[in-house]
LUMTOR-314909 format. One line per 3 residues: their letters; for each residue x, y negated, z negated of C-alpha. Coordinates in Angstrom, 3 decimals. Last residue first. Layout:
A) X/Y/Z; ...
This chain:
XXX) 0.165/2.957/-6.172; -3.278/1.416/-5.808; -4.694/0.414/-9.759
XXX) -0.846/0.043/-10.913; -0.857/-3.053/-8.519; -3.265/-4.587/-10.298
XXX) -2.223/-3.801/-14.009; 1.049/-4.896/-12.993; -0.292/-8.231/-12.401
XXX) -1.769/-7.949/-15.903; 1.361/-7.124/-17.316; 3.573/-9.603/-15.299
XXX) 2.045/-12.664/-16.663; -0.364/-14.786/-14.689; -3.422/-14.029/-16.157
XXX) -2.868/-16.728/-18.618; -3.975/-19.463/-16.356; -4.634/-17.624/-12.601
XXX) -4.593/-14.699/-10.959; -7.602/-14.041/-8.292; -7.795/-10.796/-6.499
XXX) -9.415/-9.599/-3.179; -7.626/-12.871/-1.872; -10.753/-14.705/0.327
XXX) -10.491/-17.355/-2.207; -6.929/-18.474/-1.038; -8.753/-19.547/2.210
XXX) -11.487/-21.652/0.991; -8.556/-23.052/-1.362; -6.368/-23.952/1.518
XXX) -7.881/-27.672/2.331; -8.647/-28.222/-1.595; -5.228/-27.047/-2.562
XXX) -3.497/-29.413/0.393; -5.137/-32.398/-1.017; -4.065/-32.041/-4.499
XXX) -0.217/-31.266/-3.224; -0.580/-33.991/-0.665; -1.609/-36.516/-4.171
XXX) 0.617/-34.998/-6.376; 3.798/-35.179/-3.864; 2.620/-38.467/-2.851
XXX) 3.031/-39.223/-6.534; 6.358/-37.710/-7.601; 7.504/-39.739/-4.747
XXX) 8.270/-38.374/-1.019; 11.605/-38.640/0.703; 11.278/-34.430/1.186
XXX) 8.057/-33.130/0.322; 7.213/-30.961/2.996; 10.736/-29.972/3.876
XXX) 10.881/-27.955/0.445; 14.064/-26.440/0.362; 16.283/-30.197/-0.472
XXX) 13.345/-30.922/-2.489; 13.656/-27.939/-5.851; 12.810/-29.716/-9.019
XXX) 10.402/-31.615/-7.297; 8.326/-28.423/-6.460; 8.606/-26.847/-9.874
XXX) 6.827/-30.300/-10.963; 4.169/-30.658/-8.439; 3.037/-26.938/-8.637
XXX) 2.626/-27.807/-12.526; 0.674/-30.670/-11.839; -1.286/-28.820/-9.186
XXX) -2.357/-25.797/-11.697; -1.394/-22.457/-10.657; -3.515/-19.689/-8.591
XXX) -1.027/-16.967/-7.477; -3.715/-15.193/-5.015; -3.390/-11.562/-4.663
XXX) -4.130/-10.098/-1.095; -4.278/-5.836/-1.304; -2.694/-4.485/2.155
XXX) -4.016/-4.468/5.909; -7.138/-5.534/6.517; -7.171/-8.395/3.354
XXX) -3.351/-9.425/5.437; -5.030/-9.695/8.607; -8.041/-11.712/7.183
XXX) -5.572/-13.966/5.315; -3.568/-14.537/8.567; -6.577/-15.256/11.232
XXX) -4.350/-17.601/12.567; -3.213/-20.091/9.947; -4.671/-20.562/6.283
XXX) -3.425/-17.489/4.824; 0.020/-18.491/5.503; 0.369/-22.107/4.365
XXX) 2.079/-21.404/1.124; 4.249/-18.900/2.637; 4.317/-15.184/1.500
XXX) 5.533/-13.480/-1.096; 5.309/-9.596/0.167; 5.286/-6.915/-1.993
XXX) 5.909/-3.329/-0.993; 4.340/0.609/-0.499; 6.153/2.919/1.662
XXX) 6.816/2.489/5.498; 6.415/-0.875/5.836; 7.573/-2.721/9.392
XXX) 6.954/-6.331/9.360; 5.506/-7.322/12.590; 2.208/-9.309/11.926
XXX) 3.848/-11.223/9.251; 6.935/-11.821/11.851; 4.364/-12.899/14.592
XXX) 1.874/-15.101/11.814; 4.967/-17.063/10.955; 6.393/-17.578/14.458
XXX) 3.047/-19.200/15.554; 2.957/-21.165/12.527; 6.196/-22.550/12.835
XXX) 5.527/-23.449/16.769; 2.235/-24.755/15.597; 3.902/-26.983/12.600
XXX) 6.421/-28.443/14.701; 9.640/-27.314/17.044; 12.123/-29.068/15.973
XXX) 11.459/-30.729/12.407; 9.284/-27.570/11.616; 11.837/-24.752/13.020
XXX) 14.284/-27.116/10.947; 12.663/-27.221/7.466; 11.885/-23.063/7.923
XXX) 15.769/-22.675/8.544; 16.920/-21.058/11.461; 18.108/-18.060/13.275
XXX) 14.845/-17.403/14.277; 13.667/-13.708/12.914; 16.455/-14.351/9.996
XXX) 14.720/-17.552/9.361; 10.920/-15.837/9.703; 12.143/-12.877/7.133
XXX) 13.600/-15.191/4.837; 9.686/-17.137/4.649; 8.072/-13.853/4.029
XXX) 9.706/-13.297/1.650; 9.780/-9.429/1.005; 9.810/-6.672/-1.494
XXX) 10.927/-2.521/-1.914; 9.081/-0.849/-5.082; 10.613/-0.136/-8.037
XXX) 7.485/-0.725/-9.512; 8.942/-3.199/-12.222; 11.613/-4.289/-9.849
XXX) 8.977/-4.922/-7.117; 6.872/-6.878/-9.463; 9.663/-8.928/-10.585
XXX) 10.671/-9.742/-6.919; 7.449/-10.646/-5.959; 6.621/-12.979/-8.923
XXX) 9.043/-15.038/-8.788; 8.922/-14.883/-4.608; 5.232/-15.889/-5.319
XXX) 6.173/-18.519/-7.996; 2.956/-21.014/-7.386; 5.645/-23.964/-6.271
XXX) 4.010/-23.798/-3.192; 0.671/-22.890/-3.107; -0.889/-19.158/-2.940
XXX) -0.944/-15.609/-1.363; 0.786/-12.499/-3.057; 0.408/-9.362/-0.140
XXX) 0.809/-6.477/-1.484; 1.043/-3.916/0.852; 0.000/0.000/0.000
């Protein structure tokens, strides 16, 4: 079985991922390494290239492609679900578990880390609140399709190993 961890940036999917995976011993992926090894690039220069459709495009191809053979975790990008029938690819093909964590606290992890986050680069604390806040609403519809939720205390490696527990 795939696990497939969907939510925000800044929501700790890769955290989460690689935790999970060592708890299960179970094999993981980001999503995001995968599409720079696919292109030779970074994500902040296939977008500052190419553009968001080109990104996209190349997103939903190496999702589509990933080769599993056993059961694994995949972190995926913030954006994925919301692109290209993505988050009804992922609910066909694997369990979808959306990483649901407050904006202010996206915000924060996300400012600590600007020079990989080509979103928010030469933006204030503030825009960052304000796109982050926007962006949630916009890809909420599509994090809600996630056959699981996670959010608040939830979002501790017991319960999510609960989940996982319930199809391995």
């Amino acid at each position: 079985m795939t696990f497939f961890l969907v939510g925000m940036m800044g929501s700790g999917k890769s955290h989460w991922a690689k935790l999970l995976a060592e708890k299960m011993q179970l094999p993981w992926l980001d999503l995001d390494t995968v599409i720079e090894e696919n292109e030779g690039s970074t994500i902040a220069h296939l977008f500052e290239a190419f553009g968001e459709p080109y990104f996209r495009q190349k997103e939903s191809q190496a999702l589509q492609n990933i080769q599993l053979t056993q059961a694994a975790i995949i972190a995926t990008g913030g954006g994925t679900p919301c692109f290209l029938n993505n988050m009804d690819w992922m609910n066909a093909h694997g369990i979808t578990i959306w990483i649901d964590e407050p904006v202010p606290i996206l915000v924060n992890r996300a400012m600590q880390q600007v020079a990989h986050r080509p979103a928010i680069q030469n933006k204030s604390s503030t825009e960052v609140a304000q796109l982050f806040t926007e962006r949630y609403e916009t890809r909420k519809p599509y994090y809600e399709l996630a056959k699981w939720h996670v959010q608040g205390t939830n979002i501790h490696i017991d319960y999510l190993l609960s989940i996982l527990q319930q199809y391995v």
